[in-house]
Chimera marker file (.cmm) of the C-alpha trace (Angstrom):
<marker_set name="trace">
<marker id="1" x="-10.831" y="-30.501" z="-12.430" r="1" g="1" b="0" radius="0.5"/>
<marker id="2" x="-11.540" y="-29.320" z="-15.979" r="1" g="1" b="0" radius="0.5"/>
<marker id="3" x="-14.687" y="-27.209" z="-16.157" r="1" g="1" b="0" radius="0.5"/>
<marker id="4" x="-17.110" y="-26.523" z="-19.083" r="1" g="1" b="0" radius="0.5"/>
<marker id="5" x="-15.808" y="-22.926" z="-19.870" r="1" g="1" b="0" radius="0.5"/>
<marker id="6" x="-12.374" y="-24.395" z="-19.788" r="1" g="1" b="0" radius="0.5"/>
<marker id="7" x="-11.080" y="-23.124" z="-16.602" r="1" g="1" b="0" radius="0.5"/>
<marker id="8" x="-9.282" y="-25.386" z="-14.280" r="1" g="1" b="0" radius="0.5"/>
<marker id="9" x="-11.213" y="-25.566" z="-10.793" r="1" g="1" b="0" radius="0.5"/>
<marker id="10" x="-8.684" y="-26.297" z="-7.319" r="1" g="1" b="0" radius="0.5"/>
<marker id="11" x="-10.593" y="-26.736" z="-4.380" r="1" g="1" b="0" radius="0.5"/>
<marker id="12" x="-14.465" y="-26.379" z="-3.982" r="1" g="1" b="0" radius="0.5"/>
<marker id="13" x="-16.348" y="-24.715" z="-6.308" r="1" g="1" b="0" radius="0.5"/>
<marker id="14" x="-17.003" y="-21.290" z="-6.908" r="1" g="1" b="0" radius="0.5"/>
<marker id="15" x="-20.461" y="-20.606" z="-5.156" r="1" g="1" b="0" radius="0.5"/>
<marker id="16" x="-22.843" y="-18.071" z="-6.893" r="1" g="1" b="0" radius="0.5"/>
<marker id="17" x="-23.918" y="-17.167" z="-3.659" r="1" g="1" b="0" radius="0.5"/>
<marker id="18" x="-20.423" y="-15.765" z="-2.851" r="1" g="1" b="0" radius="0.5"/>
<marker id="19" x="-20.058" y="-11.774" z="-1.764" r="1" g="1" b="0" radius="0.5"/>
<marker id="20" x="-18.362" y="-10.740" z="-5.491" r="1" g="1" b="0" radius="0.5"/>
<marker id="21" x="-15.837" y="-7.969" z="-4.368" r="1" g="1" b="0" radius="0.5"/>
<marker id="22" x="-12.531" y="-5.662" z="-5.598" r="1" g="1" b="0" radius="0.5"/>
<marker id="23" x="-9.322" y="-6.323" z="-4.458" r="1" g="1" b="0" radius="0.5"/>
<marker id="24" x="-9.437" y="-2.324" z="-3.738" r="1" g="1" b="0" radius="0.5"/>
<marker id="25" x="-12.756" y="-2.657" z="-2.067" r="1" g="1" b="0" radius="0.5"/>
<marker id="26" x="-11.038" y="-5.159" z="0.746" r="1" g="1" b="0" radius="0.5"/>
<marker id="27" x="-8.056" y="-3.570" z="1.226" r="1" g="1" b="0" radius="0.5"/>
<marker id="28" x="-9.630" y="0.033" z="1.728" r="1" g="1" b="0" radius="0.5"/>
<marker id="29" x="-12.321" y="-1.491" z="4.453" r="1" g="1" b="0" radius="0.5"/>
<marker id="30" x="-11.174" y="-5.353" z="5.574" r="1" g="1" b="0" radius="0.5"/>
<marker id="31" x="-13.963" y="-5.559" z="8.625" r="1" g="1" b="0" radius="0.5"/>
<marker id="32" x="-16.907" y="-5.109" z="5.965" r="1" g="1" b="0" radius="0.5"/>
<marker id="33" x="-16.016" y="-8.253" z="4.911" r="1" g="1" b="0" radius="0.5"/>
<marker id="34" x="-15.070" y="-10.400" z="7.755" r="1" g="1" b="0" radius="0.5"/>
<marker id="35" x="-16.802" y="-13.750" z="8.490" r="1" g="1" b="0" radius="0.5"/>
<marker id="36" x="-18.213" y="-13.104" z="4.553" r="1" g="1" b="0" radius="0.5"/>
<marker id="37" x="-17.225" y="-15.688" z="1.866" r="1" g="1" b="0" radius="0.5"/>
<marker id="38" x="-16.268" y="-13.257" z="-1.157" r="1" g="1" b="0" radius="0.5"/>
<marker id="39" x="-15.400" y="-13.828" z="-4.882" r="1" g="1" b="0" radius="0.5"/>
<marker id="40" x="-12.813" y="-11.815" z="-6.346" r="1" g="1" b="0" radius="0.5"/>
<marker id="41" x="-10.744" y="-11.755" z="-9.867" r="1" g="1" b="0" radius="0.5"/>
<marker id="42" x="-7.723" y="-10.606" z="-10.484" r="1" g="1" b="0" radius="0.5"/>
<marker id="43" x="-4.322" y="-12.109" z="-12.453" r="1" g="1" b="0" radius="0.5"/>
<marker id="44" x="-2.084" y="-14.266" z="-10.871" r="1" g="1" b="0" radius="0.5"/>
<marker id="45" x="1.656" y="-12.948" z="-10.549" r="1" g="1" b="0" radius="0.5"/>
<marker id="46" x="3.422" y="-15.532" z="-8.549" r="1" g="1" b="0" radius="0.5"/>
<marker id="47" x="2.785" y="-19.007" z="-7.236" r="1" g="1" b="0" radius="0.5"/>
<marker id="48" x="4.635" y="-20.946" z="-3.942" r="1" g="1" b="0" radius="0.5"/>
<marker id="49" x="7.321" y="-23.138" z="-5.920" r="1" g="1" b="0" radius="0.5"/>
<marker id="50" x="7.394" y="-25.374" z="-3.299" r="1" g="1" b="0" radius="0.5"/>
<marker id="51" x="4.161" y="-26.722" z="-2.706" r="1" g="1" b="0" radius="0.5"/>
<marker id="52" x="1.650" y="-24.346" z="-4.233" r="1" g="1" b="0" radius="0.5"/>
<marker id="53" x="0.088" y="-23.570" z="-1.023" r="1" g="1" b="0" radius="0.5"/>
<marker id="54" x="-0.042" y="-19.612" z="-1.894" r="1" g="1" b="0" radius="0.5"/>
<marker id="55" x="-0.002" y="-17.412" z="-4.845" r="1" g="1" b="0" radius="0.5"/>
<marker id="56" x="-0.095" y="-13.531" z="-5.234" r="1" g="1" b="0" radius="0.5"/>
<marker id="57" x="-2.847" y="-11.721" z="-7.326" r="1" g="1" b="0" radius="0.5"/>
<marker id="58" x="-3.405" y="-8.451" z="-8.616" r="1" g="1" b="0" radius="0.5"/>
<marker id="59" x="-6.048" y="-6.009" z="-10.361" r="1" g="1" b="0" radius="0.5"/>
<marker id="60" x="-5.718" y="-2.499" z="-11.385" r="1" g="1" b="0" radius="0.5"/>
<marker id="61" x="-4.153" y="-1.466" z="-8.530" r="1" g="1" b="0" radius="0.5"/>
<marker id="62" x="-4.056" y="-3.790" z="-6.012" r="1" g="1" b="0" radius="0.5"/>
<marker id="63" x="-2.442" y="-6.623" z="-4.752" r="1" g="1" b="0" radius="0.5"/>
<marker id="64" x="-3.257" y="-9.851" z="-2.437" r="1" g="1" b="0" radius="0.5"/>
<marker id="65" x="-1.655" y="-12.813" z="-0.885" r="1" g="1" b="0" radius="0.5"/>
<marker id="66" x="-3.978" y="-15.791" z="-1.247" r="1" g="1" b="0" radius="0.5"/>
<marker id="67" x="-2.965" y="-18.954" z="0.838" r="1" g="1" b="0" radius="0.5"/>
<marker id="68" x="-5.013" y="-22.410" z="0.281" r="1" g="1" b="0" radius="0.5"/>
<marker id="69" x="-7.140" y="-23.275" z="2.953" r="1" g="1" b="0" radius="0.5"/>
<marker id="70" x="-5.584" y="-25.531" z="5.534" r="1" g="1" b="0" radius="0.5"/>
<marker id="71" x="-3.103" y="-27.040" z="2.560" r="1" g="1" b="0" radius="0.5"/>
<marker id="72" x="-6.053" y="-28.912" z="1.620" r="1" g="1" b="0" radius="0.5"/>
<marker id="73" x="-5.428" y="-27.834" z="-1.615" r="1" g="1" b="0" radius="0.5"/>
<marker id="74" x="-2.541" y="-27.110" z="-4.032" r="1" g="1" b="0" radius="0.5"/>
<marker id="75" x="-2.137" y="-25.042" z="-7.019" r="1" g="1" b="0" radius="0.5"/>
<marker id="76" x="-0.077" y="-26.078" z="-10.106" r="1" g="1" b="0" radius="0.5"/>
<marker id="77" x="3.315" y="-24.140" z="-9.942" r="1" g="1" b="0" radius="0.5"/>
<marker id="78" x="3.267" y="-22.043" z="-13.577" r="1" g="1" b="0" radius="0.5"/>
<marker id="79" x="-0.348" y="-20.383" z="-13.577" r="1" g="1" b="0" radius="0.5"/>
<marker id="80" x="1.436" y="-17.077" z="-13.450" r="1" g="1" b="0" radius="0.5"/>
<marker id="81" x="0.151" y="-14.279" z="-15.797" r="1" g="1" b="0" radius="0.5"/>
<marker id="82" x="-3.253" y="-16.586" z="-15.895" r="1" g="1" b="0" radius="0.5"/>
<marker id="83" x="-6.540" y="-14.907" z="-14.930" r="1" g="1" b="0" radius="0.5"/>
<marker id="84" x="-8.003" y="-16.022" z="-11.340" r="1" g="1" b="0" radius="0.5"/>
<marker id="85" x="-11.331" y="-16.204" z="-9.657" r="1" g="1" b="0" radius="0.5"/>
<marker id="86" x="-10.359" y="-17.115" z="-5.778" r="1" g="1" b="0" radius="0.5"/>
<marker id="87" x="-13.604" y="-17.581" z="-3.033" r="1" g="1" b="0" radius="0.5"/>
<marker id="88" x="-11.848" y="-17.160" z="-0.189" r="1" g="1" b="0" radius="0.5"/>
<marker id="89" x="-12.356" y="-15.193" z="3.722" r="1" g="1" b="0" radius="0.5"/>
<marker id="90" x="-10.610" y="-11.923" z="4.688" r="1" g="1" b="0" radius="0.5"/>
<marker id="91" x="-7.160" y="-12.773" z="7.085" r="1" g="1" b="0" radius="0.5"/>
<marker id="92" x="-7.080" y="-10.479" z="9.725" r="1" g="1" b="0" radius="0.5"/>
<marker id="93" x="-3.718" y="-8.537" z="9.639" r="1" g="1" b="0" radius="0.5"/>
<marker id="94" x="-0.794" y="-10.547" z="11.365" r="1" g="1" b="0" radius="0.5"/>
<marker id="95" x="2.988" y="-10.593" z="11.331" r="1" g="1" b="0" radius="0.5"/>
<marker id="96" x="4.380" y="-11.290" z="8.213" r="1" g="1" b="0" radius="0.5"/>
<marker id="97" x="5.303" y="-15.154" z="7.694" r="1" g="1" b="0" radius="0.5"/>
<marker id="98" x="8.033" y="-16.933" z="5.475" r="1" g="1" b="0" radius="0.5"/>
<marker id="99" x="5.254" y="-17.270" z="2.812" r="1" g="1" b="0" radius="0.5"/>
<marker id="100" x="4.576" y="-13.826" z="3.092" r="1" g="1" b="0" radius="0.5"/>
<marker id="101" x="8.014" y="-12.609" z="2.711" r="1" g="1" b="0" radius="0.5"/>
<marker id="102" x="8.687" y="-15.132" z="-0.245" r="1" g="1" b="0" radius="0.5"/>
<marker id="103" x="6.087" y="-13.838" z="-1.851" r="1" g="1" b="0" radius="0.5"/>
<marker id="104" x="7.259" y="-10.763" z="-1.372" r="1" g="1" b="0" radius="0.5"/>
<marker id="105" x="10.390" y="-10.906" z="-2.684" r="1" g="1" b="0" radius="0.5"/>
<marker id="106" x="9.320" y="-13.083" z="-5.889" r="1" g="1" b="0" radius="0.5"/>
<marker id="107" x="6.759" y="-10.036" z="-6.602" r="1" g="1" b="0" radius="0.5"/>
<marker id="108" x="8.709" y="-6.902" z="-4.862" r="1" g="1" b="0" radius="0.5"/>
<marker id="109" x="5.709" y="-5.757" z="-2.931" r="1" g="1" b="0" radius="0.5"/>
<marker id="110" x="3.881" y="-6.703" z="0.357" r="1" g="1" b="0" radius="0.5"/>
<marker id="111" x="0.336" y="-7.416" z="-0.459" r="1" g="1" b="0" radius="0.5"/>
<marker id="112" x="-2.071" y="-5.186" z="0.668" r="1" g="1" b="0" radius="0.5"/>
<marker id="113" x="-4.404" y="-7.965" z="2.051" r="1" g="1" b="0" radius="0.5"/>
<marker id="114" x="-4.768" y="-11.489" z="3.077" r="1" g="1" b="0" radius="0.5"/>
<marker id="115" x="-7.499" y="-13.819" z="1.809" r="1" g="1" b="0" radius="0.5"/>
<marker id="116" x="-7.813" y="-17.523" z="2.907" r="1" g="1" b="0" radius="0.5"/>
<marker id="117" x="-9.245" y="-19.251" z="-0.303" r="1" g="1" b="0" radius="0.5"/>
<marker id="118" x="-11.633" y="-22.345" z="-0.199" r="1" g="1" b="0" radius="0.5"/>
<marker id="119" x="-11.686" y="-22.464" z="-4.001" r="1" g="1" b="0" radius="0.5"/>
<marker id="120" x="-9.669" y="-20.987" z="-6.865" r="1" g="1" b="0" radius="0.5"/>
<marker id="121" x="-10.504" y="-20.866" z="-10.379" r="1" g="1" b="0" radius="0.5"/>
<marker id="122" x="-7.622" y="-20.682" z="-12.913" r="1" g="1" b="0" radius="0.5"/>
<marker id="123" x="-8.411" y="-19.639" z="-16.814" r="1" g="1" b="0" radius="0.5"/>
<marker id="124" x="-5.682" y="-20.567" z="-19.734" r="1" g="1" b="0" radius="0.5"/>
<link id1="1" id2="2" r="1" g="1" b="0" radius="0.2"/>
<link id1="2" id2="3" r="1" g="1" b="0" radius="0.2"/>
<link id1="3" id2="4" r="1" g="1" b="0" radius="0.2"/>
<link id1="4" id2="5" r="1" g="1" b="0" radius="0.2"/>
<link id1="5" id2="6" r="1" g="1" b="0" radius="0.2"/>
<link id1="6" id2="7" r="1" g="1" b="0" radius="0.2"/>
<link id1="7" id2="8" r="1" g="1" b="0" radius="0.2"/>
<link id1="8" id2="9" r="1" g="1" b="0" radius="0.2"/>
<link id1="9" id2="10" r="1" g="1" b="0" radius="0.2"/>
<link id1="10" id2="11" r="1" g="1" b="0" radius="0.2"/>
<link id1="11" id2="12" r="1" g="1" b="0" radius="0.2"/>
<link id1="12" id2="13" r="1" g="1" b="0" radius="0.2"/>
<link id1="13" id2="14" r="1" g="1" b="0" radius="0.2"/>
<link id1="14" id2="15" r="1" g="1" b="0" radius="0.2"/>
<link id1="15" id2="16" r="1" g="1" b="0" radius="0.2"/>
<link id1="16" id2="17" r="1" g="1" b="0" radius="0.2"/>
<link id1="17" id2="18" r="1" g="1" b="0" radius="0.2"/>
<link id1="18" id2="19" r="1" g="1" b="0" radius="0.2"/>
<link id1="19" id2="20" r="1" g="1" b="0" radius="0.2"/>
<link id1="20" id2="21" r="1" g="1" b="0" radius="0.2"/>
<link id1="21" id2="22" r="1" g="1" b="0" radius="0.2"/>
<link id1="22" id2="23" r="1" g="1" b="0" radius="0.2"/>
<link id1="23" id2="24" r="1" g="1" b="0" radius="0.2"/>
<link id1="24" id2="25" r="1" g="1" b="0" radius="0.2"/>
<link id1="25" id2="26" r="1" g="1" b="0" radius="0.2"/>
<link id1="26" id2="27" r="1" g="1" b="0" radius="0.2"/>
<link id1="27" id2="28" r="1" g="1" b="0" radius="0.2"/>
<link id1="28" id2="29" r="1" g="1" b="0" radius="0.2"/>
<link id1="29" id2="30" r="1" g="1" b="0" radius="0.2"/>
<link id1="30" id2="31" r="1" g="1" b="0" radius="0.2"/>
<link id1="31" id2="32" r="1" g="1" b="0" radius="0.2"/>
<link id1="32" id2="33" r="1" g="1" b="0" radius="0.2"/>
<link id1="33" id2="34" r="1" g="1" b="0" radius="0.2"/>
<link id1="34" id2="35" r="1" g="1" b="0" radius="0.2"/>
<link id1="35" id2="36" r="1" g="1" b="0" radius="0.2"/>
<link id1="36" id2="37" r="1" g="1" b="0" radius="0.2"/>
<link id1="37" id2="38" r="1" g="1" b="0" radius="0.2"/>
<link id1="38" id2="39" r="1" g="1" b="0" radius="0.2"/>
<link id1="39" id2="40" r="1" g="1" b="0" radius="0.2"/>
<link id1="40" id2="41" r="1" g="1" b="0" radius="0.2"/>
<link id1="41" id2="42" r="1" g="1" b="0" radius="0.2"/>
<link id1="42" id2="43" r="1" g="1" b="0" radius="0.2"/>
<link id1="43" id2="44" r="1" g="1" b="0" radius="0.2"/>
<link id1="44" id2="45" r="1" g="1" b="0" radius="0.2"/>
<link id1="45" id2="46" r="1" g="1" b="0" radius="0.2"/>
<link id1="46" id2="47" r="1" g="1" b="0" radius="0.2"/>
<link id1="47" id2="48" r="1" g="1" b="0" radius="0.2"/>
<link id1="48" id2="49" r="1" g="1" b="0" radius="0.2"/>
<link id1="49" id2="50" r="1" g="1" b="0" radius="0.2"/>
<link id1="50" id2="51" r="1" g="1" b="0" radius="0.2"/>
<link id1="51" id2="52" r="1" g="1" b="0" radius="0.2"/>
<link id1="52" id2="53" r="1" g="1" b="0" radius="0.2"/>
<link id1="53" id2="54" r="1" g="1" b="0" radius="0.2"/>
<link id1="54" id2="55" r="1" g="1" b="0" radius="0.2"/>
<link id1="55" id2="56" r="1" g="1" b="0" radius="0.2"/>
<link id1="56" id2="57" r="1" g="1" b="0" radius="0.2"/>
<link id1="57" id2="58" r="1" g="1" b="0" radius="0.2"/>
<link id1="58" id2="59" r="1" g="1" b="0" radius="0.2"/>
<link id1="59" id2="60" r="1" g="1" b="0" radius="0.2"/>
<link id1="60" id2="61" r="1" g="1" b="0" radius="0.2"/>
<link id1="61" id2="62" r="1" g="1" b="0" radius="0.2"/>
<link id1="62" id2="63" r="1" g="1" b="0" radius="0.2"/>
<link id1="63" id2="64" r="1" g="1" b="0" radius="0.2"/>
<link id1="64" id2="65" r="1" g="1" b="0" radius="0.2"/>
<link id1="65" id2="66" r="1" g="1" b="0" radius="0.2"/>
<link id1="66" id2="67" r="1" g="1" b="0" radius="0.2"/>
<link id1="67" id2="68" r="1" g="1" b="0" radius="0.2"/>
<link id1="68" id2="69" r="1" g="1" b="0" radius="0.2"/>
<link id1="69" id2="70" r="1" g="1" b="0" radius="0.2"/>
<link id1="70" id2="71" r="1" g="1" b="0" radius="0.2"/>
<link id1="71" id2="72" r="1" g="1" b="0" radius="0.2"/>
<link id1="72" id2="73" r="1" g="1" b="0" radius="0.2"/>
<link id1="73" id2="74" r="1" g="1" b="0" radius="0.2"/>
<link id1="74" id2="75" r="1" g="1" b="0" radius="0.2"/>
<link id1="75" id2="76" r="1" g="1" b="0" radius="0.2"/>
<link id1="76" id2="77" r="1" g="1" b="0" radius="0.2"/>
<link id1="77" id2="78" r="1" g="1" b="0" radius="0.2"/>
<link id1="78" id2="79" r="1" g="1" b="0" radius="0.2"/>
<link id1="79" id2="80" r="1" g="1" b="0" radius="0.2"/>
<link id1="80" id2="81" r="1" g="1" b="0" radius="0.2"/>
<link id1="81" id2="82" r="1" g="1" b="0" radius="0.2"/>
<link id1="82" id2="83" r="1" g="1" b="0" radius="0.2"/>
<link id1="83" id2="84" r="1" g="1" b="0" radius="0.2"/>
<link id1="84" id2="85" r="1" g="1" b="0" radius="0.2"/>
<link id1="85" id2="86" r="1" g="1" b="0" radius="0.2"/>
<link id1="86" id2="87" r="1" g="1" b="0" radius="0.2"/>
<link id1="87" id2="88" r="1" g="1" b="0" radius="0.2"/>
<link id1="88" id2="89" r="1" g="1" b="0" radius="0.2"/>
<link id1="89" id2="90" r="1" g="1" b="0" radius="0.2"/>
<link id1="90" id2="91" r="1" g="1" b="0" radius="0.2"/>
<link id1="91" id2="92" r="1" g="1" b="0" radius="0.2"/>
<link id1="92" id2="93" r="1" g="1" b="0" radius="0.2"/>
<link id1="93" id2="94" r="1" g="1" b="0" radius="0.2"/>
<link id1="94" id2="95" r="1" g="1" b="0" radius="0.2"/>
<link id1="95" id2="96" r="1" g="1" b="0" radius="0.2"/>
<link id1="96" id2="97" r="1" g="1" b="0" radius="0.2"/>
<link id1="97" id2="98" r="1" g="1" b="0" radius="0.2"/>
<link id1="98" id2="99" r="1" g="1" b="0" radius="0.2"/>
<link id1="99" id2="100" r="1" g="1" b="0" radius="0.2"/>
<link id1="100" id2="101" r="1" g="1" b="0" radius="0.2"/>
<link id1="101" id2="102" r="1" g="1" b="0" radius="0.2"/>
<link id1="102" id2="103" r="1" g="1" b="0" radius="0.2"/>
<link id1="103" id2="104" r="1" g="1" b="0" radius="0.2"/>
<link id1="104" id2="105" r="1" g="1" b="0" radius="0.2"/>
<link id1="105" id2="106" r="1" g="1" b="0" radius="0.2"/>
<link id1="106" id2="107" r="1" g="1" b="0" radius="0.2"/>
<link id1="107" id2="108" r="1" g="1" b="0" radius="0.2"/>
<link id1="108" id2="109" r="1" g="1" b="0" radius="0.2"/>
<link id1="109" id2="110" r="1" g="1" b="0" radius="0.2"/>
<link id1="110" id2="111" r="1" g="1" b="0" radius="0.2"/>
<link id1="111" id2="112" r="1" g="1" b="0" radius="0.2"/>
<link id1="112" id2="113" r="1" g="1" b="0" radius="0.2"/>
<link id1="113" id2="114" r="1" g="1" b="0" radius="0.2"/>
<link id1="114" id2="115" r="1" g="1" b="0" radius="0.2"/>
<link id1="115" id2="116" r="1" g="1" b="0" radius="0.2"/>
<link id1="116" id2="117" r="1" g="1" b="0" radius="0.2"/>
<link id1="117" id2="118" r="1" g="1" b="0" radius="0.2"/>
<link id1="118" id2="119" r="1" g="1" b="0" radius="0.2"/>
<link id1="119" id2="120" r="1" g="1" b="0" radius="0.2"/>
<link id1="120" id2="121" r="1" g="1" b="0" radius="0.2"/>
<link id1="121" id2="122" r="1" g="1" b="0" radius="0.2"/>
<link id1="122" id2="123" r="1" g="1" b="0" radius="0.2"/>
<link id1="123" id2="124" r="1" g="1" b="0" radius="0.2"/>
</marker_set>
């Protein structure tokens, strides 16, 4: 979906009531936000070629593997180097999966946290 300020929208929409949050801020102190719907920015620097069910996105500093909720969404396969907004949940820390590791090797680091995303946000 095409919005006004020309962003692309994938999955629900970005609430204004979402917890806005650094990518530092959640991977220095996960628990502060868990059960909390957050909003965070950051660019995109690789997306699942498969499907589209993940992509990895960085700030400053910081970088985070964002899988689509439940595959009930996808996200277009070349909206690396675009600017992201992502409302998403906190993952609690797990073994690493096959997306993880792909994801890894496409971007040469391990993220340094998780988020489950409900909505992303993807500017040209």
């Amino acid at each position: 979906m095409l919005l006004p300020n020309g962003a692309r929208l994938f999955g629900q929409a970005i609430a204004d009531t979402a917890t806005t949050a650094r990518l530092a801020q959640l991977s220095a102190a996960p628990e502060t936000f868990n059960g909390r719907t957050i909003r965070v920015e950051g660019t995109v620097v690789a997306v699942c070629q498969e499907m589209g069910c993940w992509m990895e996105m960085r700030d400053e500093n910081t970088q985070a593997h964002v899988r689509m909720h439940g595959h009930s969404f996808f996200l277009p396969r070349d909206v690396d180097g675009h600017r992201a907004v992502v409302q998403a949940t906190v993952v609690p820390t797990h073994r690493p999966t096959h997306c993880d590791e792909e994801a890894q090797h496409v971007t040469g680091q391990l993220a340094q946290i998780e988020l489950d995303a409900t909505g992303v946000q993807v500017f040209n």
